[in-house]
N, C-alpha and C positions, 0 to 999 in steps of 0.2 A: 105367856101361856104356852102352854102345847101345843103342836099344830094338832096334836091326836085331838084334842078338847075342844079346838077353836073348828073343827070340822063339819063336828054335830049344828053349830050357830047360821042360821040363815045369812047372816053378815059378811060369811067369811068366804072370801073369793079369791082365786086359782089363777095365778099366771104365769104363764110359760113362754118363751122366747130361746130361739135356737140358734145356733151360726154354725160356720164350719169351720175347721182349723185346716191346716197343712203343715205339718211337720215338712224338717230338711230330709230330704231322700224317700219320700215316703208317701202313698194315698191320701186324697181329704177324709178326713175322719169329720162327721155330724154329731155337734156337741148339745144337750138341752137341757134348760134350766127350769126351775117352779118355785116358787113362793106362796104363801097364803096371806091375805090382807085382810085387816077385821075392818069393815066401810065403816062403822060406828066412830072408830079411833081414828080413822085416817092412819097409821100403820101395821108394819108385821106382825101378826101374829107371834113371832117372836121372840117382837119388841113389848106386850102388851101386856102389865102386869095385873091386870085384874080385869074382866068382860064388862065393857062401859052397861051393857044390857042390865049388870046386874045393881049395879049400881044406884 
């Protein structure tokens, strides 16, 4: 599915986790990530071909 579509769902939940990198010669730069997870399927949003809800 979409995450556009999978957003609207009570199920579907937001994770984010960050780190830093360090390039050669150069400042730490702060890098962050997100995902959405449909808790009904147990995975991505992504990965999720049709909304178990509807089902």
């Amino acid at each position: 599915m979409r995450v556009s579509d999978c957003k609207k769902c009570q199920h579907c939940k937001r994770y984010v986790w960050s780190h830093s990198y360090l390039p050669a010669n150069y400042h730490a730069i702060g890098m962050s990530h997100a995902y959405h997870e449909c808790e009904l399927a147990k995975k991505r949003c992504i990965e999720v071909k049709r909304c178990p809800k509807e089902e």
